[in-house]
TORKOL-4160 file (C-alpha; in steps of 0.2 Angstrom, whole numbers, padded with zeros to 4 digits, m for minus):
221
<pt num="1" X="0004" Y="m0096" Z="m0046"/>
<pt num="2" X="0013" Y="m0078" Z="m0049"/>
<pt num="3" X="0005" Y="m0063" Z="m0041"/>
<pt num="4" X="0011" Y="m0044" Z="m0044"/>
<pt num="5" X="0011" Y="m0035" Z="m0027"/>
<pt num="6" X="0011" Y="m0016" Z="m0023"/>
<pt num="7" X="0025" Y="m0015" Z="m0010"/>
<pt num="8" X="0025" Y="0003" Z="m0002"/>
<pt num="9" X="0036" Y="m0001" Z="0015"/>
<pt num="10" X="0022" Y="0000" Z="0025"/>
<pt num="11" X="0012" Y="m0009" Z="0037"/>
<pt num="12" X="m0002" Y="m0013" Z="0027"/>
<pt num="13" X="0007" Y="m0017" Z="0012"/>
<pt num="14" X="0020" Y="m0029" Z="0018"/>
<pt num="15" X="0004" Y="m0038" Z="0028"/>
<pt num="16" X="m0004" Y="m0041" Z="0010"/>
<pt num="17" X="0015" Y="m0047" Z="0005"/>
<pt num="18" X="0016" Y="m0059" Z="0017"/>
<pt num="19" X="m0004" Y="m0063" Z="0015"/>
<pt num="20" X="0000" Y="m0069" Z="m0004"/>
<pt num="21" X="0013" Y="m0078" Z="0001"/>
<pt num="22" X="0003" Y="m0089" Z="0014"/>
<pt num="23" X="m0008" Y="m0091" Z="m0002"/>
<pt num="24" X="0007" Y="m0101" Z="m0011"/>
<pt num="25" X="0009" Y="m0088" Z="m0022"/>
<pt num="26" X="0025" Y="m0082" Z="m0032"/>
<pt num="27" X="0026" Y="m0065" Z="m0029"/>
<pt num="28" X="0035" Y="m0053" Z="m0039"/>
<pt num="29" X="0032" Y="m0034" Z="m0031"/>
<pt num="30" X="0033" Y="m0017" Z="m0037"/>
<pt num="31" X="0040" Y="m0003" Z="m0028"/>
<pt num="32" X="0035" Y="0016" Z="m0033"/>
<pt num="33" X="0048" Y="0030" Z="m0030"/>
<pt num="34" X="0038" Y="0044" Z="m0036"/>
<pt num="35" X="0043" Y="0058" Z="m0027"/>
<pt num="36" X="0038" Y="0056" Z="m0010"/>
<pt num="37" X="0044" Y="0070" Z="0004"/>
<pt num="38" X="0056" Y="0054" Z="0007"/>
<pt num="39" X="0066" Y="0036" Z="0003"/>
<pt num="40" X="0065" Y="0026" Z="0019"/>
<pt num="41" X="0046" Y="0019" Z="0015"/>
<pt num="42" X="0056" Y="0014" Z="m0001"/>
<pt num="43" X="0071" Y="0008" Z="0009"/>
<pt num="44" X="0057" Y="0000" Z="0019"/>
<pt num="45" X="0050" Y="m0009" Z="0004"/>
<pt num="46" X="0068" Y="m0015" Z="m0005"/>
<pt num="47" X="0073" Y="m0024" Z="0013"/>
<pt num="48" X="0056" Y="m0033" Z="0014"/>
<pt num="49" X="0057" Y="m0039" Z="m0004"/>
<pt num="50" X="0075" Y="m0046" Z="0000"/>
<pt num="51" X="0071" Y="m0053" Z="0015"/>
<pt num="52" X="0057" Y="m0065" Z="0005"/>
<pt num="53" X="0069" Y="m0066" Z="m0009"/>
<pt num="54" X="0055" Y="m0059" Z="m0019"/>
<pt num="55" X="0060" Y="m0054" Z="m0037"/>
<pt num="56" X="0055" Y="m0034" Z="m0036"/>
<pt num="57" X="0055" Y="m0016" Z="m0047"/>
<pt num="58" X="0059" Y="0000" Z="m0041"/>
<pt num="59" X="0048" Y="0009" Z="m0053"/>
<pt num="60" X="0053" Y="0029" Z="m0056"/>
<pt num="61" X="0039" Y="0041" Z="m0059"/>
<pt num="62" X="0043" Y="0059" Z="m0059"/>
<pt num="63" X="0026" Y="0071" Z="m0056"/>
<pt num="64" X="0029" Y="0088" Z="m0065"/>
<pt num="65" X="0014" Y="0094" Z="m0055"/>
<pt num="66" X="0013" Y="0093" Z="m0037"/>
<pt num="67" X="m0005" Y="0091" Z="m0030"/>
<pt num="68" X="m0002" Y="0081" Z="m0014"/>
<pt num="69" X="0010" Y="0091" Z="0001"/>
<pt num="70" X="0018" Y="0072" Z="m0001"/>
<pt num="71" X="0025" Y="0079" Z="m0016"/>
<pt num="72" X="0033" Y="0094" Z="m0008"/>
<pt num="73" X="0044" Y="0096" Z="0005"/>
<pt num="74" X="0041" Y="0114" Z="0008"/>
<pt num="75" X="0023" Y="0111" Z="0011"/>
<pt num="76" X="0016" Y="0106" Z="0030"/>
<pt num="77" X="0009" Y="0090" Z="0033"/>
<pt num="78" X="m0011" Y="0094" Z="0042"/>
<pt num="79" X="m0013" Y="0086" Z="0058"/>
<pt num="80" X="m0030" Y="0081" Z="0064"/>
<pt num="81" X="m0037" Y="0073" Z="0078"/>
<pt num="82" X="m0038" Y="0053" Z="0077"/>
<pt num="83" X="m0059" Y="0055" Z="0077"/>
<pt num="84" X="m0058" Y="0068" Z="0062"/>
<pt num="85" X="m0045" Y="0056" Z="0050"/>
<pt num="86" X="m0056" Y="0049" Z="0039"/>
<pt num="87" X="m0071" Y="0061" Z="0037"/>
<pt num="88" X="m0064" Y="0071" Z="0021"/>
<pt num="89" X="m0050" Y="0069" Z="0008"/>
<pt num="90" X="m0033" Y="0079" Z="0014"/>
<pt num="91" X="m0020" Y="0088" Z="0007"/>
<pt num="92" X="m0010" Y="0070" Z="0009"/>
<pt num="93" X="m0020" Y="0064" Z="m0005"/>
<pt num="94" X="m0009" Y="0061" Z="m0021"/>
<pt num="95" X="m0024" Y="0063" Z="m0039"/>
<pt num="96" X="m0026" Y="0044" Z="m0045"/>
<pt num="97" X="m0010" Y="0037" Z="m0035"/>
<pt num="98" X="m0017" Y="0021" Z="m0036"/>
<pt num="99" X="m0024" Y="0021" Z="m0054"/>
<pt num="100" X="m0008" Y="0025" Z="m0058"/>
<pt num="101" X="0002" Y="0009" Z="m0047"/>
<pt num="102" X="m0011" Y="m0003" Z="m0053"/>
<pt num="103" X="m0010" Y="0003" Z="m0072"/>
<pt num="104" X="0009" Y="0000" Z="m0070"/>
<pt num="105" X="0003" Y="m0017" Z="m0063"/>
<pt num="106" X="m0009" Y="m0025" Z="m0075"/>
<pt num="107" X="0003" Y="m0020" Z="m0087"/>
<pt num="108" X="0018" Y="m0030" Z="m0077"/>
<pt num="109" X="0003" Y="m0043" Z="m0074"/>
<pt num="110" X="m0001" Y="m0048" Z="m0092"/>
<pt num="111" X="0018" Y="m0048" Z="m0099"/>
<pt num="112" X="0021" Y="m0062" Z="m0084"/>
<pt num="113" X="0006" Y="m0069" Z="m0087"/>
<pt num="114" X="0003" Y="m0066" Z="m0065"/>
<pt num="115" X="m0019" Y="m0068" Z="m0062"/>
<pt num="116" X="m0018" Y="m0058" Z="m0048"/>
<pt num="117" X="m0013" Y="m0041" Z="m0042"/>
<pt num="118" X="m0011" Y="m0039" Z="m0023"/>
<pt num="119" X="m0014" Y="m0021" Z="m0014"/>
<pt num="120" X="m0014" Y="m0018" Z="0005"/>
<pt num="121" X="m0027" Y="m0004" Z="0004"/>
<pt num="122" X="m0040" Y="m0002" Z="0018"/>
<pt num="123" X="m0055" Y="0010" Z="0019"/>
<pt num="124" X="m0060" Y="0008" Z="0040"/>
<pt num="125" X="m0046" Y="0015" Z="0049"/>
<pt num="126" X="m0041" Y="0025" Z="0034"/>
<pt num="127" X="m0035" Y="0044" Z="0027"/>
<pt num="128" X="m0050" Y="0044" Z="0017"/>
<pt num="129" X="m0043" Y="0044" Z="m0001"/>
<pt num="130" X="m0055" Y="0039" Z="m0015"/>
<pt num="131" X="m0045" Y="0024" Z="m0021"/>
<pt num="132" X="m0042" Y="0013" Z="m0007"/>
<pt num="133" X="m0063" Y="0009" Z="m0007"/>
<pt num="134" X="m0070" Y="m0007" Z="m0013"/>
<pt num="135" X="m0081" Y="0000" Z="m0025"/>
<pt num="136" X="m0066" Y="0009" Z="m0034"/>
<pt num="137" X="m0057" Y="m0011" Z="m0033"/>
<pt num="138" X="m0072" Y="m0016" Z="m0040"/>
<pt num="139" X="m0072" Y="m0002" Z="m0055"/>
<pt num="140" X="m0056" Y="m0004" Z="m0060"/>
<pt num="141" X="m0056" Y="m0022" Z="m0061"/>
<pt num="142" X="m0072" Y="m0021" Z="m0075"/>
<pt num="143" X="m0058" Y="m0010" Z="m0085"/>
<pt num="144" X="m0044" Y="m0022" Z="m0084"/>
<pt num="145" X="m0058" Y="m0036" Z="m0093"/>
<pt num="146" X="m0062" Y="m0025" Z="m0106"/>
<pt num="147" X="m0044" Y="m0015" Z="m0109"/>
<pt num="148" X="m0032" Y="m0030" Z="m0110"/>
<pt num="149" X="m0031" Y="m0045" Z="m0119"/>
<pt num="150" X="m0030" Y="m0058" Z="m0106"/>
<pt num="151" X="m0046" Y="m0047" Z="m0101"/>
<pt num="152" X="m0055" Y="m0049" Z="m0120"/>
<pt num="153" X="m0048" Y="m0066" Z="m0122"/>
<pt num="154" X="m0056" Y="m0073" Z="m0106"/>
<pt num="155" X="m0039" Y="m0080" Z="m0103"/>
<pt num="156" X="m0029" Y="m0079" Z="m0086"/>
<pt num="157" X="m0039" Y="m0065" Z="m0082"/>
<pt num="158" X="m0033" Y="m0051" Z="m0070"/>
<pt num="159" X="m0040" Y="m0047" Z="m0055"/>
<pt num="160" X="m0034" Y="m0032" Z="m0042"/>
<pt num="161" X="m0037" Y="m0039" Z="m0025"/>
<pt num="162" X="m0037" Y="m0028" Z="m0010"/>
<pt num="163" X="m0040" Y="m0041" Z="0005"/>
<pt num="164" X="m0040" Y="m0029" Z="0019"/>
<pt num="165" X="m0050" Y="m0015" Z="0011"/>
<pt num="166" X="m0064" Y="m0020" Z="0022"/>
<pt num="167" X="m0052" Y="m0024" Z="0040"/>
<pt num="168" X="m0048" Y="m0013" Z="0054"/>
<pt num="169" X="m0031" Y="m0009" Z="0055"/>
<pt num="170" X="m0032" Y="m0018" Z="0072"/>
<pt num="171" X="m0036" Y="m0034" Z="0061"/>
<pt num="172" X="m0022" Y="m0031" Z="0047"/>
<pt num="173" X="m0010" Y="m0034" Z="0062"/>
<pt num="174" X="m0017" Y="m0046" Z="0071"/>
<pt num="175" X="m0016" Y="m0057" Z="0055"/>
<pt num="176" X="0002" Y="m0049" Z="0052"/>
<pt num="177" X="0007" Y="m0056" Z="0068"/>
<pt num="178" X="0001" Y="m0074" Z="0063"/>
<pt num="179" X="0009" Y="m0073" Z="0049"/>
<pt num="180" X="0027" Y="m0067" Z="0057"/>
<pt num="181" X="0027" Y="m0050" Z="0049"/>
<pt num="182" X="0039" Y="m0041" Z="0052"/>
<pt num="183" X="0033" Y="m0024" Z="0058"/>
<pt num="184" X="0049" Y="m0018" Z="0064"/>
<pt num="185" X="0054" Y="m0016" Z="0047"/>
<pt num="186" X="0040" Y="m0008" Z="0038"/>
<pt num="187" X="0037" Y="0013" Z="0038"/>
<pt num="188" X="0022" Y="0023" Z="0039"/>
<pt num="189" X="0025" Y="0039" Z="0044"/>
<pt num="190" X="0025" Y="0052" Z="0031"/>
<pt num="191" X="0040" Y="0059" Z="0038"/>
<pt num="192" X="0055" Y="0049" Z="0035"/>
<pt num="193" X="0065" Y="0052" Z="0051"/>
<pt num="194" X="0074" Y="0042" Z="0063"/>
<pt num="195" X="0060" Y="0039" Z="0074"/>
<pt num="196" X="0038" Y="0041" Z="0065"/>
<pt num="197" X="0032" Y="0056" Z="0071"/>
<pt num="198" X="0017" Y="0053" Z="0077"/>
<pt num="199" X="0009" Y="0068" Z="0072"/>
<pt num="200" X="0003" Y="0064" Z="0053"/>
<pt num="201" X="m0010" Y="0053" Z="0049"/>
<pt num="202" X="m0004" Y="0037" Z="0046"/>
<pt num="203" X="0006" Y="0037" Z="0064"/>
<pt num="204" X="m0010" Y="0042" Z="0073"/>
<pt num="205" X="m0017" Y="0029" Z="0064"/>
<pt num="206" X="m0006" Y="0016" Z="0065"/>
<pt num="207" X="m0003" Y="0018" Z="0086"/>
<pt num="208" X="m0021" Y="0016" Z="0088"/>
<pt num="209" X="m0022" Y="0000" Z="0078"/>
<pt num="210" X="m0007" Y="m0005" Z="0089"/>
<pt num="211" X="m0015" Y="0003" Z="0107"/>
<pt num="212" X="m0033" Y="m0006" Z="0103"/>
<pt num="213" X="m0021" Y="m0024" Z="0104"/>
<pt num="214" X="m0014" Y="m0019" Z="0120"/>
<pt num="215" X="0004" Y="m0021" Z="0110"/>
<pt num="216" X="0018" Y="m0009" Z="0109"/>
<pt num="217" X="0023" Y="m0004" Z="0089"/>
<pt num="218" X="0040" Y="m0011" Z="0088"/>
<pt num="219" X="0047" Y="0005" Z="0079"/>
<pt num="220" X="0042" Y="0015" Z="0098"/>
<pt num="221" X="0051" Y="0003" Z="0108"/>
């Protein structure tokens, strides 16, 4: 029972880890340093993946481009209010980040001979990029069973599963909670300071998840 998970540090992420886990699945988790405005989501991610004693890769990917102000530090991070996240793509958005993870992981998927590729994406309480939506999921699964050979072969077939894509935020906790996830440890801001700066995006959108439980976000404490 081995499963490939995309491990980003984050809250999300780390849910779906430990979500696997409870599953009875082996998990063997990927981590992407590609040039993000900073290291402690990977930090984050290498901890968690210790902590489980989960074999994991650290996979380096260098943009020559740089379409996404995650990709350059010179560039300001927008800040919206928390009713306007959501309603168009922002500047946050990095072109096909998540074709590009999973690729990397079907690949890792066949050579292990791992049925299932775990990714925390959600599309409720979400930026707005095109690739964490189901029907994207569902696309990109039709590709993997007719570009790889488990895929052609009918054999151990791959399948990208995204169990959150259609859970508040509020819900991926609550079910992190159950499953003794520890939040402390996982990172979401897309600044990478000592304490999340609860300007960007992902911290508005992470404190709201928290405030609708009526529970304090350990990393605030």
């Amino acid at each position: 029972m081995k499963s490939v998970v995309l491990v980003s540090g984050g809250l999300d992420s780390t849910t779906v880890l430990y979500y696997a886990r409870s599953k009875g699945y082996k998990c063997y988790n990927i981590i992407f340093d590609y040039g993000q405005r900073h290291r402690k989501e990977i930090i984050a991610a290498e901890k968690i993946s210790k902590l489980l004693k989960c074999p994991y890769y650290i996979i380096k990917i260098n943009f020559p481009w740089q379409g996404s102000v995650l990709l350059n530090k010179n560039k300001k991070l927008p800040v919206h209010k928390i009713n306007e996240i959501g309603k168009n793509i922002p500047t946050t958005y990095v072109p096909a980040r998540n074709t590009i993870f999973i690729s990397f992981a079907v690949s890792f998927a066949e050579t292990i001979n791992a049925k299932y590729i775990f990714i925390g994406a959600n599309s409720i309480d979400y930026s707005g990029y095109p690739d964490c939506r189901q029907e994207y999921f569902m696309a990109f699964n039709k590709l993997i069973s007719i570009g790889t050979k488990n895929g052609v072969e009918q054999k151990n077939k791959i399948e990208v599963i995204a169990p959150f894509v259609n859970m508040k935020k509020s819900e991926i906790i609550q079910l992190g909670l159950k499953l003794k996830v520890p939040f402390q440890l996982t990172w979401s801001c897309y600044e990478g300071k000592n304490k999340p700066c609860m300007k960007c995006d992902s911290c508005k959108l992470r404190n709201k998840a928290f405030k609708e439980l009526g529970i304090n976000d350990p990393l605030l404490i």
